[in-house]
C-alpha positions in Angstrom: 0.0 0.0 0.0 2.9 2.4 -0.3 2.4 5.6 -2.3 -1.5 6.0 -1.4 -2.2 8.9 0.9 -4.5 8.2 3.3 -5.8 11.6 4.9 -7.7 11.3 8.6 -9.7 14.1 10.0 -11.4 14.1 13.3 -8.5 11.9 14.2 -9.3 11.8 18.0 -7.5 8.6 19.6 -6.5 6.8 16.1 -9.2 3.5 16.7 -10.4 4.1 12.9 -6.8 4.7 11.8 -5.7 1.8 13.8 -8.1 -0.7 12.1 -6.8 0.9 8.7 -3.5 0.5 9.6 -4.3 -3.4 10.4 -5.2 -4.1 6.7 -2.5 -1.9 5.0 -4.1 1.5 4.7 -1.7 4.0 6.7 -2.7 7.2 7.5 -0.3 9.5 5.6 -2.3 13.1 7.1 -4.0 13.3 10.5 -6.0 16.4 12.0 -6.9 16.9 15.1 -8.6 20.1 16.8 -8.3 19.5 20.6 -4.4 19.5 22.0 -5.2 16.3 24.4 -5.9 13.9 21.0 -3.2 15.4 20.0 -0.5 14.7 22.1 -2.3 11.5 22.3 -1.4 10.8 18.5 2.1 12.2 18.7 3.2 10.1 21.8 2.3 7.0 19.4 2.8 8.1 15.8 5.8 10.9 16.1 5.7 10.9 12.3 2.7 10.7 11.2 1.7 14.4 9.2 -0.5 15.9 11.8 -2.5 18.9 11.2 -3.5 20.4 14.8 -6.3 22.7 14.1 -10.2 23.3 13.1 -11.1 21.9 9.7 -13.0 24.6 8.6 -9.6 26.0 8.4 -8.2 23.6 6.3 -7.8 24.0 1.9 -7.2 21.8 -0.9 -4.3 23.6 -1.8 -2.5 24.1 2.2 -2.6 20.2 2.6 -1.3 19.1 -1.0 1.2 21.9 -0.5 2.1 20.8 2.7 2.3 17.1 1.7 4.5 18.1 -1.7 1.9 16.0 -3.1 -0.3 16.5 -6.6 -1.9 13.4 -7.7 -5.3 11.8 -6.1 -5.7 11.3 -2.4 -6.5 7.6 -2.3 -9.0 8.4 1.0 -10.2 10.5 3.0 -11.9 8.9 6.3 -13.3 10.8 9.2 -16.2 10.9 11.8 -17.1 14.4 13.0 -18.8 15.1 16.0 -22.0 13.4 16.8 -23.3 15.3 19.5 -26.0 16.8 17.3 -27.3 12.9 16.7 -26.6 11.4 20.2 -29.3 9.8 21.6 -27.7 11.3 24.9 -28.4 14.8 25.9 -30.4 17.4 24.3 -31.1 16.7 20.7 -30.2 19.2 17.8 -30.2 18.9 14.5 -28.1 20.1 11.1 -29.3 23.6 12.4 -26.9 23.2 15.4 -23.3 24.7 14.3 -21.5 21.0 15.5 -23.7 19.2 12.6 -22.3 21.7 10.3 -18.9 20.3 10.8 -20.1 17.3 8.4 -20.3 19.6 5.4 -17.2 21.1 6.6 -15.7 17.8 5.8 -17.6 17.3 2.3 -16.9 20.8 2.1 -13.0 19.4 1.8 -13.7 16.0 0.3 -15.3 18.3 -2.3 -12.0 20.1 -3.1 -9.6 17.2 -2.5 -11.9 15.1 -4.5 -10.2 11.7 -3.0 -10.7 8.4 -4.5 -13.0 7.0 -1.5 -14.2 8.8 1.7 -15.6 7.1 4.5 -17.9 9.2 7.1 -18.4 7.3 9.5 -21.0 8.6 12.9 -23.6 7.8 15.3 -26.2 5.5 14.5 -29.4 7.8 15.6 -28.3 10.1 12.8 -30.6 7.7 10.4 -33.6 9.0 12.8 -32.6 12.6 13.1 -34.4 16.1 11.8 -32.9 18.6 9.8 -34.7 20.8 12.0 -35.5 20.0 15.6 -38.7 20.9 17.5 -38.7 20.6 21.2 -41.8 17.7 22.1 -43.4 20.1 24.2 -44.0 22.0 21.0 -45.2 18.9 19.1 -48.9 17.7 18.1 -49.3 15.5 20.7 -46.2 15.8 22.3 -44.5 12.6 21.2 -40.9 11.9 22.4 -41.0 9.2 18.7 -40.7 10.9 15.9 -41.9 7.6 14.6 -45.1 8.5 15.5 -45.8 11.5 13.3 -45.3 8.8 10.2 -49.2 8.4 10.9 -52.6 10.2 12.0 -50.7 12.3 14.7 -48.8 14.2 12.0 -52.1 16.6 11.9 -52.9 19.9 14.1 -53.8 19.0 17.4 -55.3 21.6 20.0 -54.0 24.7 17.6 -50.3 22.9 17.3 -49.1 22.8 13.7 -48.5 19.2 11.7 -44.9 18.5 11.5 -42.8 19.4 8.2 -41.0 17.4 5.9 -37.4 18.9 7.7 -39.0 18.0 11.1 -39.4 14.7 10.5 -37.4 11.6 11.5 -34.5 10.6 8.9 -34.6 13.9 7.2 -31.1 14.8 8.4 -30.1 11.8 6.8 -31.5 11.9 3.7 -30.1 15.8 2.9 -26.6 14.6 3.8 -27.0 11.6 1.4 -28.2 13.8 -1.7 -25.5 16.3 -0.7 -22.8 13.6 -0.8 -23.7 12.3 -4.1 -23.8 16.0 -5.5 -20.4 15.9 -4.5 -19.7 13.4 -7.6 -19.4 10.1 -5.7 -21.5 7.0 -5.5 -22.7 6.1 -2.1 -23.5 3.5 0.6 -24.5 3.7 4.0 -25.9 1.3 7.0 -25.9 0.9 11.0 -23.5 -2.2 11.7 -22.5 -3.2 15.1 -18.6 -3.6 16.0 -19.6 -6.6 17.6 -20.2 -8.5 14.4 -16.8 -7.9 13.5 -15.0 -9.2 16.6 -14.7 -6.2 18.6 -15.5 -7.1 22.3 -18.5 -4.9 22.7 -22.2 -3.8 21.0 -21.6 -0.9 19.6 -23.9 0.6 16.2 -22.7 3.0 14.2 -23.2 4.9 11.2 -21.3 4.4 8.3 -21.2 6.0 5.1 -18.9 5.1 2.3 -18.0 6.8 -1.3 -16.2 6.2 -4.2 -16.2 7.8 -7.9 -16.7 4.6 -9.4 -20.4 2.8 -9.2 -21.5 0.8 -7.6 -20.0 2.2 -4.2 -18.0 -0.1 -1.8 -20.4 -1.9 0.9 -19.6 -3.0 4.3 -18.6 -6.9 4.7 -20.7 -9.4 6.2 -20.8 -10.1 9.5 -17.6 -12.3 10.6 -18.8 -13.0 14.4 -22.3 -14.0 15.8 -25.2 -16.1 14.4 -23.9 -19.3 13.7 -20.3 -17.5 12.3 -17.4 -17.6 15.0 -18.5 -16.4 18.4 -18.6 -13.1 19.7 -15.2 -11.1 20.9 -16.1 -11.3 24.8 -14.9 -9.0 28.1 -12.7 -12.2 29.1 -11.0 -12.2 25.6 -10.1 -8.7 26.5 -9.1 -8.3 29.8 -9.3 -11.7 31.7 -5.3 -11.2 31.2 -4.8 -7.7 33.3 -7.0 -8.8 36.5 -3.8 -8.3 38.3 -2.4 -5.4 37.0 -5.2 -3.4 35.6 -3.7 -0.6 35.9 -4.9 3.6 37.1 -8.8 3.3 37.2 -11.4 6.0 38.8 -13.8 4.7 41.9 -17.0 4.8 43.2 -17.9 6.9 46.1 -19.0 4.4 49.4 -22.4 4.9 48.9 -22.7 3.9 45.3 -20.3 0.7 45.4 -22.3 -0.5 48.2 -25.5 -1.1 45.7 -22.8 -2.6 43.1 -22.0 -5.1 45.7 -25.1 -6.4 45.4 -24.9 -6.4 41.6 -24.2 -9.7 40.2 -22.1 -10.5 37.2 -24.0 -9.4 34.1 -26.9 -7.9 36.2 -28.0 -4.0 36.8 -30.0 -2.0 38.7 -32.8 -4.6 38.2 -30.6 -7.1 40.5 -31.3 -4.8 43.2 -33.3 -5.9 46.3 -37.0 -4.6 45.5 -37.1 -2.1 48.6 -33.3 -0.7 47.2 -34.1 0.3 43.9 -35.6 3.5 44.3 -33.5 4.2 46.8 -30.0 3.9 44.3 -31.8 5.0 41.1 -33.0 8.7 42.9 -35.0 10.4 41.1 -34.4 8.5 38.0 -35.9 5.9 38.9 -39.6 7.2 38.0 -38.4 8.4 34.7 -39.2 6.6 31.2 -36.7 4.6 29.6 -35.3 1.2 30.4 -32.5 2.9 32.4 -30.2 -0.6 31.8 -27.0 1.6 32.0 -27.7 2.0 35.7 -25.7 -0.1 38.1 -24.6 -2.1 35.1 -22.2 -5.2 36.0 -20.0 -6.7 33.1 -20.3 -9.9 32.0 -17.0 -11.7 31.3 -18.6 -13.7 28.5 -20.4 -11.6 26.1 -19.6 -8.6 24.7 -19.3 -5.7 26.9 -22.1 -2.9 26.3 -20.9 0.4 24.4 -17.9 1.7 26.3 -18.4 5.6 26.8 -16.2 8.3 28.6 -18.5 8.2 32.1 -17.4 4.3 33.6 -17.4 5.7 36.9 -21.1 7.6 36.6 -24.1 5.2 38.4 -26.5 6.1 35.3 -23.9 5.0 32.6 -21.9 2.5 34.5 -19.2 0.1 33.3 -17.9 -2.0 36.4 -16.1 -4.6 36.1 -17.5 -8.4 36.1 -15.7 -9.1 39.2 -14.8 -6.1 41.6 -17.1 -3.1 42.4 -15.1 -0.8 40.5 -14.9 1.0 37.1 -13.0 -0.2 34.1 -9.9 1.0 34.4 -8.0 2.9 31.5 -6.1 0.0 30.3 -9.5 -2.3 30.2 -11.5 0.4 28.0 -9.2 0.7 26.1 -8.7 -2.9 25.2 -12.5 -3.5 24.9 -11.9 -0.8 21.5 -9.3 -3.0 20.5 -6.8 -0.5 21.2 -3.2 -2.3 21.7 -1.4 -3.0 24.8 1.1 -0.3 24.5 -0.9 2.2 22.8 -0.3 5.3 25.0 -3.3 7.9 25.9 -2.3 11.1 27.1 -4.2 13.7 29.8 -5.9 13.2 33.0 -7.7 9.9 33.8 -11.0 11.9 33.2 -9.1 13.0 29.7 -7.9 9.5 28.8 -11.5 7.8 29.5 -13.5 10.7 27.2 -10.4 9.6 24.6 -11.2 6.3 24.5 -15.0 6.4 24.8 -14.9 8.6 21.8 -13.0 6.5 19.5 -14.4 4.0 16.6 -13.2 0.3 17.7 -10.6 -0.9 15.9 -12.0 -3.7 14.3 -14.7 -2.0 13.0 -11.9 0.6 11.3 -10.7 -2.7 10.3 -13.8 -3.6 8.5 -14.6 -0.3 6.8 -10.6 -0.8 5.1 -11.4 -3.8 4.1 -14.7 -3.2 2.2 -12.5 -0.3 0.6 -10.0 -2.5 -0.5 -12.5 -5.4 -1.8 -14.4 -2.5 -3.8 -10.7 -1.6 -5.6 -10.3 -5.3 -5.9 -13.5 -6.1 -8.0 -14.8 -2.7 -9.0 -13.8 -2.9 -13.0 -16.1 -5.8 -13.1 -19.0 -4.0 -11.6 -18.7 -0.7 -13.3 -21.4 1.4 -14.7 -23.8 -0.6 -12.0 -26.6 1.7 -10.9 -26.3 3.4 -7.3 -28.2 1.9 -4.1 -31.5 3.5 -3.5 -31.2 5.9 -0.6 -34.6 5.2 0.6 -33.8 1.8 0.8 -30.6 2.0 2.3 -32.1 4.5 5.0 -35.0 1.8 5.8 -32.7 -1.4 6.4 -30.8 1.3 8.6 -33.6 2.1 11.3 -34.7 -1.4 10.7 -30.9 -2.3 12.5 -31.4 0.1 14.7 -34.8 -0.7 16.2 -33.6 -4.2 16.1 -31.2 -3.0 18.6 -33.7 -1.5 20.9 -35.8 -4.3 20.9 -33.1 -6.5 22.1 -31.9 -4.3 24.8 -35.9 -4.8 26.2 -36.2 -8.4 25.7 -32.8 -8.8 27.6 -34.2 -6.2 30.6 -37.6 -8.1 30.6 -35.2 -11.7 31.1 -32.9 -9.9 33.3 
């Protein structure tokens, strides 16, 4: 793979560069805006190119000039900020200046005009609004937008119908006519890391381009259903149970309730007459709360790991001691390396690491790039995927998602 430029941006911890690395795609270009992923990059890749600075800074003409380099970028691969799609938090929209930084991006695959992107991002952004309206300002009021699909989409008590850029998936399908505008041929789905060995659920979005049609297309599942088994919390960290290196802690009053957690089990594993008691005023709220209290399992897959292990409401304590993941731990249920140094605070390094893509999913999204260069002159001139179609196999992986997570509360 020597001699193809590989250009990263949103760079954060390197777990998407790492899984391109792992099949031969080597980041040439990194950049980075905030100084902690930074110094996290250049304490493990001294050489690598890297660009510290905002994107919307960054020209066609600064980087080739900077990389002494004329002929076509092979790929440009990046995942900007999802906090506009989270299903955490207070939900924006493209309206919100942080969704903006996507057409930054195309903005710059526009001028670089690369051989293959990949954007890849948080699943919910198949279900999100170009334009958000609060649900106290909804007919109805309706925390789904699901539900205004039907009859509820009408005025209700003087409260206007929703619109088209109000609706769920709009987001989505504005940035996918937008990309193919760009000149590329596209492909998107939800995929969980899980399903390609990475030791954890985790969906994401992923959207893939090329100049040539058709456009490359995730791989099949390796791991699950009757393939090889499932990457598990033991395969990841059974090995560091003695040296698991710097981790944060519960207070007293919280890791008593985890001591009565049992391996696998959450808030739901509670005594009856304690649950209310741990959960505060959570516990009358709507959702099924199954981050509360959570207990790893050390043989399946361990939940998404975020940046908060050590919060009650978001909890990732370990299968066998009432404590948080430690650093090391996290980090190796993204499929980050053993010596694969991350640089801050505690509190820095465990935002670092919940923010990253898992490695073998990076791993994945190379290799469907590679397969499409492999076998792309014999499919040429093939028509593009329907986005419509793409958009409803999507939500259909998502909700499949969600309706597992309640089945396994209801068994719990």
């Amino acid at each position: 793979m020597s001699g193809r430029e590989v250009w990263s941006f949103f760079t954060g911890a390197m777990g998407l560069d790492l899984g391109l690395e792992s099949v031969g795609l080597h980041p040439t270009l990194a950049n980075e805006i905030d100084r902690r992923f930074c110094e996290t990059i250049r304490m493990n890749r001294p050489s690598l190119d890297l660009v510290e600075g905002d994107i919307a800074s960054l020209t066609d003409s600064d980087l080739r000039l900077r990389r002494r380099f004329d002929e076509e970028v092979y790929l440009m691969a990046g995942g900007p900020p999802c906090q506009p799609f989270s299903s955490g938090g207070k939900r924006a929209a493209l309206n919100d200046p942080r969704g903006n930084l996507i057409y930054e991006y195309f903005r710059l695959i526009s001028e670089v005009s690369p051989r293959y992107f990949v954007l890849e991002n948080v699943a919910n952004i198949t279900t999100a609004a170009l334009r958000h309206r609060p649900i106290a300002e909804r007919p109805g009021k309706h925390w789904s937008l699901k539900q205004y699909d039907g009859s509820l989409n009408r005025q209700i008590n003087g409260i206007k119908p929703l619109s088209d850029e109000e609706m769920s998936g709009s987001a989505l399908k504005r940035i996918a006519r937008d990309a193919r505008s760009l000149g590329y041929s596209i492909a998107f789905s939800v995929v969980d890391a899980a399903d390609y060995g990475a030791p954890q659920h985790r969906l994401r979005f992923v959207m893939l381009g090329s100049k040539d049609n058709p456009p490359p297309v995730m791989p099949p599942a390796s791991h699950g259903d009757g393939r090889r088994r499932f990457g598990t919390v033991r395969d990841a960290i059974w090995f560091m149970q003695d040296n698991p290196g710097p981790h944060s802690s519960y207070t007293e009053a919280v890791r008593r309730y985890f001591d009565l957690v049992p391996e696998g089990g959450n808030w739901r594993s509670l005594p009856a007459d304690l649950q209310e008691e741990a959960l505060g005023g959570s516990y009358k709220a709507g959702g099924g709360k199954t981050g509360f209290f959570r207990r790893l399992s050390w043989d399946r897959p361990a939940p998404t790991i975020t940046g908060r292990a050590n919060r009650k409401g978001s909890a990732l304590c370990h299968p066998s001691v009432s404590r948080p993941l430690s650093v090391r731990e996290a980090a190796a249920l993204q499929g980050f390396p053993p010596g694969w140094k991350i640089s801050g605070a505690m509190s820095v390094q465990y935002t670092q690491i919940g923010n990253a893509v898992p490695v073998q999913l990076g791993a994945a999204i190379g290799k469907a790039i590679l397969l499409h260069e492999e076998t792309q002159s014999k499919k040429r001139g093939q028509r593009q995927p329907n986005i419509e179609k793409m958009m409803a196999e999507a939500v259909t992986r998502l909700r499949a998602s969600a309706r597992n997570k309640r089945m396994e509360k209801s068994a719990a």
